[in-house]
N, C-alpha and C positions, 0 to 999 in steps of 0.2 A: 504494500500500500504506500507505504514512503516513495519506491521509486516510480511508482503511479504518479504521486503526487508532484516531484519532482519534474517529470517530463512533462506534466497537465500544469505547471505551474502554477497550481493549487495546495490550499493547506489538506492533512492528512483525516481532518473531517471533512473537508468539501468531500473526499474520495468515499468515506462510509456513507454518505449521505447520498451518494450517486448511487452506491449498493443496495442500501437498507431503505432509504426515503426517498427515492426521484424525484418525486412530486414537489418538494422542498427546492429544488438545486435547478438556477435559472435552465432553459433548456440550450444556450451555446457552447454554457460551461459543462452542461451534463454531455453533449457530443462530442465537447472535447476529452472530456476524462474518458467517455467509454472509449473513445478512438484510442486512446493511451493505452489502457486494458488491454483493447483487440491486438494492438501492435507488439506487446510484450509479454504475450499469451498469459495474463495473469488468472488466476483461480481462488478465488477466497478458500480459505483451509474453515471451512464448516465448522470442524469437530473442535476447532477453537473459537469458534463463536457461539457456541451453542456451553462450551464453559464459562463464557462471561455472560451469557444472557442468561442460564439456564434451562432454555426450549430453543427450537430449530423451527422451522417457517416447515415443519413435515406434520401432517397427518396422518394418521393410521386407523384401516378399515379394516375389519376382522369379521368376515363373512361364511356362510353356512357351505356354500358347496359352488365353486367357479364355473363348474362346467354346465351350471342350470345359468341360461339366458336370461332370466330375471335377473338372477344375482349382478351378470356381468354388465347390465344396462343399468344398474342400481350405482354399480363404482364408476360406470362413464358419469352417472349425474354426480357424483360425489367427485368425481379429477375436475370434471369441468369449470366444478362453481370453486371446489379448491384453486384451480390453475387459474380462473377469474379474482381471485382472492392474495394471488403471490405465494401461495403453497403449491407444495407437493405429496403425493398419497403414496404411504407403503400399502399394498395389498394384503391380506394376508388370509390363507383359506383353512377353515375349521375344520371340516368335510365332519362335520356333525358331533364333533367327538370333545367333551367338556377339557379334557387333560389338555389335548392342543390349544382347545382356545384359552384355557389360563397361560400355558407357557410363552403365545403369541401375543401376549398382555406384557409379560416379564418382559418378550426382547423389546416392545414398542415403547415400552416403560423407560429402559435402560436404555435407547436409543435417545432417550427426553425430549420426545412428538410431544409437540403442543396441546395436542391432544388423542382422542379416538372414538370412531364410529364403530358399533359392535352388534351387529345381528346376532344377539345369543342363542345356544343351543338349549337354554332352558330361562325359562321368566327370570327367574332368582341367580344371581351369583353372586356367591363372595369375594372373587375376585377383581369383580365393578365396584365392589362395595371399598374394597382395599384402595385401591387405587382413587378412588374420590376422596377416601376419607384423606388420601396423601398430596391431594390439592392436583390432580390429574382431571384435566375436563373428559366427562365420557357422558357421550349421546347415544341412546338403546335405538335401533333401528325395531320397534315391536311400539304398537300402542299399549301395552302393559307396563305405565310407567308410572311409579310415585309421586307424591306431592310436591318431594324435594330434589327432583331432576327433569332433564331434559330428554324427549326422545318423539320420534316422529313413528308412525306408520298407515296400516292401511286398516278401512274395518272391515276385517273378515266376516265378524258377525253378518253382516249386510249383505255381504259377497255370497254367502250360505244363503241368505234368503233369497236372492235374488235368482238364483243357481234354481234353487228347488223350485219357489213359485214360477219360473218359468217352463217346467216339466209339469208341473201340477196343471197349469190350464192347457196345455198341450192334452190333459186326460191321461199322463202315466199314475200311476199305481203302487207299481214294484219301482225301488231307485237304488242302485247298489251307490255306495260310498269309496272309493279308494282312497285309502289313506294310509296316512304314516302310522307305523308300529312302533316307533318311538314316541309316537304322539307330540310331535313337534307344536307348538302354540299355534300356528294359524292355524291348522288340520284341524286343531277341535273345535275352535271360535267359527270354523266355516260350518262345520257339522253341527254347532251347535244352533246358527243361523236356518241351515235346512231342516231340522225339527221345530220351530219355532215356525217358519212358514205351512209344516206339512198339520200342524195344530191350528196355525188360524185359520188351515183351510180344512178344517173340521176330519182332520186325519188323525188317525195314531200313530206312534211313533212305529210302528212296525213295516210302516211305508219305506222305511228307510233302514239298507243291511248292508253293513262295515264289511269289505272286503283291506285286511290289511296286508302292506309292501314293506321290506325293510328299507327300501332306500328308492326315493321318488325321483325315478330317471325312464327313459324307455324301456330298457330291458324288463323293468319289473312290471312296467305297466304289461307287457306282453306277457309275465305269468300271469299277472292278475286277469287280463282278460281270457286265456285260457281255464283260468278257474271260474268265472263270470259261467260260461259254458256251459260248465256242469254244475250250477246252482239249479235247482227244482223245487219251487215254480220261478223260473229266469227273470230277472228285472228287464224291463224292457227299455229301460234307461239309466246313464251309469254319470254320476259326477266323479271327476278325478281330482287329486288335491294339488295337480297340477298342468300345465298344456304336456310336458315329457312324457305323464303315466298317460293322458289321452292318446296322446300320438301311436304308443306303445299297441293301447287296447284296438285303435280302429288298424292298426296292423294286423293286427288275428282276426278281426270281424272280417275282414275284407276279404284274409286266407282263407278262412271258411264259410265264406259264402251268405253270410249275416249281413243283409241290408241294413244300412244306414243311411236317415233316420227312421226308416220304416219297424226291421225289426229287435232295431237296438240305437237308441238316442244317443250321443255320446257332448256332456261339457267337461270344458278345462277350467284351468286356474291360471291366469295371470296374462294372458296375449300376448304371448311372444309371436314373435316375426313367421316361428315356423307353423301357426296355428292355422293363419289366411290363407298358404301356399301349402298344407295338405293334400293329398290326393283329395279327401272329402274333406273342406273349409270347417275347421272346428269352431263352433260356441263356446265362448270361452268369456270368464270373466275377468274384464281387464284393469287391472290395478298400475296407476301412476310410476312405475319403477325410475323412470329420469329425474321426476321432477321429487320424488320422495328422498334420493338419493341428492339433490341439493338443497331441499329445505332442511334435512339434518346436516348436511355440513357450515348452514348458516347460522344455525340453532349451534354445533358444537364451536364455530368463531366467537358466538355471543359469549358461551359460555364459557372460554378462552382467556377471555377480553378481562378478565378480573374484573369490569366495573358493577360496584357496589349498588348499582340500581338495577343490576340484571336478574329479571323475575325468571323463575323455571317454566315452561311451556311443554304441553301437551298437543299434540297437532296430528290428526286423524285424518289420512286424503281419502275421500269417496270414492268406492269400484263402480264400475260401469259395466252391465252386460252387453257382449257385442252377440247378435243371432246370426248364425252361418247354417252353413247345408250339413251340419251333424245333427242337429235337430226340426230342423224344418226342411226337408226334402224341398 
């Protein structure tokens, strides 16, 4: 920085202040200084600014499973409003398993990110709890959230109602449920929303039979719809707890000669890109994944920001049902 300063003919804070504050540092002097940089291939050494500051301009997301499409469209909206912000985001993938994602806390921790965004593997952790109490900002990507933090999501609840009451005035009957056998927090808030629909509409809960998957991706959805099969008397329409497990089941319908929607319904969860572009256009319920993923990285900057007027917020985005050719022929 000195010899920055030296060649930019500037003092050794005009040059920090070209780094850290542009916005500050008139803009001839600031072309001048970066042209200096550029010319002397200078590189800030991080890991000593993050000693004197105590946190780095890094965020850290700790997510359920990368290779689900929601997930990955969740951390574009979180880089983006990060990168619109002057941060950068470490990724980091749980793949559902509580041990990793404390350890992925440890390194994000010990890294001294500013903060972190954390789609947990269960409502409850001690490990968010450790880390807040040590003045670490941490934003829950779940609407399951306390009085005295911050976190954003989607309402499932809603998402389940809307799922079922759309099957229900269609005239089904039988609705198998795919869902997770870990019983992951959305999966049951959704199922809990399509019993709640299948009640107002003067049903019993027996309208509705839990087919469980260990792990919500295609592959499983193709056992699960092979076991759809041989249920007796067969639902005649199926919600899946995600578009993956849908994709999976109208893969086997198709194999075996099972009309859809005629005589097998099928909705998703979440409207990914590959739900539209289906051999048969899935129903799917589509939840905000971009833009959830940058109102919690605005929500974890506030709560960054140490200022002592910063209230903890709760923020719920509304699902949307899109209708396609899995349910309406």
């Amino acid at each position: 920085m000195q010899q920055v300063a030296r060649r930019a003919n500037v003092s050794v804070g005009t040059v920090s202040n070209v780094l850290n504050r542009p916005q500050i540092v008139a803009p001839q002097t600031r072309e001048r200084v970066l042209r200096v940089i550029d010319e002397l291939g200078f590189v800030r050494n991080e890991s000593a600014r993050h000693l004197r500051t105590g946190a780095g301009r890094i965020i850290g997301l700790v997510i359920l499973d990368l290779s689900n499409p929601f997930f990955t469209d969740l951390a574009r909206g979180v880089e983006e409003r990060a990168n619109e912000a002057g941060y950068s985001v470490i990724v980091c993938n749980s793949d559902e398993d509580q041990a990793k994602e404390d350890a992925y806390m440890r390194v994000l921790e010990e890294r001294r990110v500013q903060g972190m965004l954390i789609v947990p593997v269960a409502p409850g952790s001690p490990a968010v709890e450790r880390l807040r109490a040590r003045g670490t900002a941490v934003v829950r990507v779940t609407h399951r959230i306390a009085a005295d933090e911050c976190g954003v999501g989607a309402d499932d609840l809603r998402g389940g109602e809307l799922a079922m009451g759309h099957l229900l005035a269609l005239g089904h009957e039988r609705v198998g449920y795919i869902t997770s056998a870990s019983h992951v927090w959305p999966t049951d808030e959704r199922r809990e929303g399509m019993l709640m629909a299948a009640r107002n509409d003067g049903k019993s809960d027996d309208v509705l039979r839990d087919i469980s998957v260990e792990h919500l991706n295609v592959a499983h959805g193709r056992d699960a719809g092979e076991r759809i099969l041989g249920v007796r008397p067969r639902p005649t329409a199926v919600v899946c707890a995600n578009d993956l497990v849908a994709l999976g089941v109208l893969q086997v319908m198709i194999r075996h000669g099972v009309r859809v929607p005629d005589d097998m319904a099928i909705v998703g969860f979440d409207d990914i890109e590959f739900a539209s572009a289906a051999a048969i256009p899935l129903t799917s319920v589509r939840l905000p994944r971009r833009l959830m993923g940058r109102v919690a990285t605005d929500l974890l900057l506030e709560e960054a920001s140490g200022d002592p007027e910063h209230v903890h917020r709760r923020i719920v985005l509304e699902p949307e049902l899109v209708v396609r050719q899995s349910t309406i022929g």
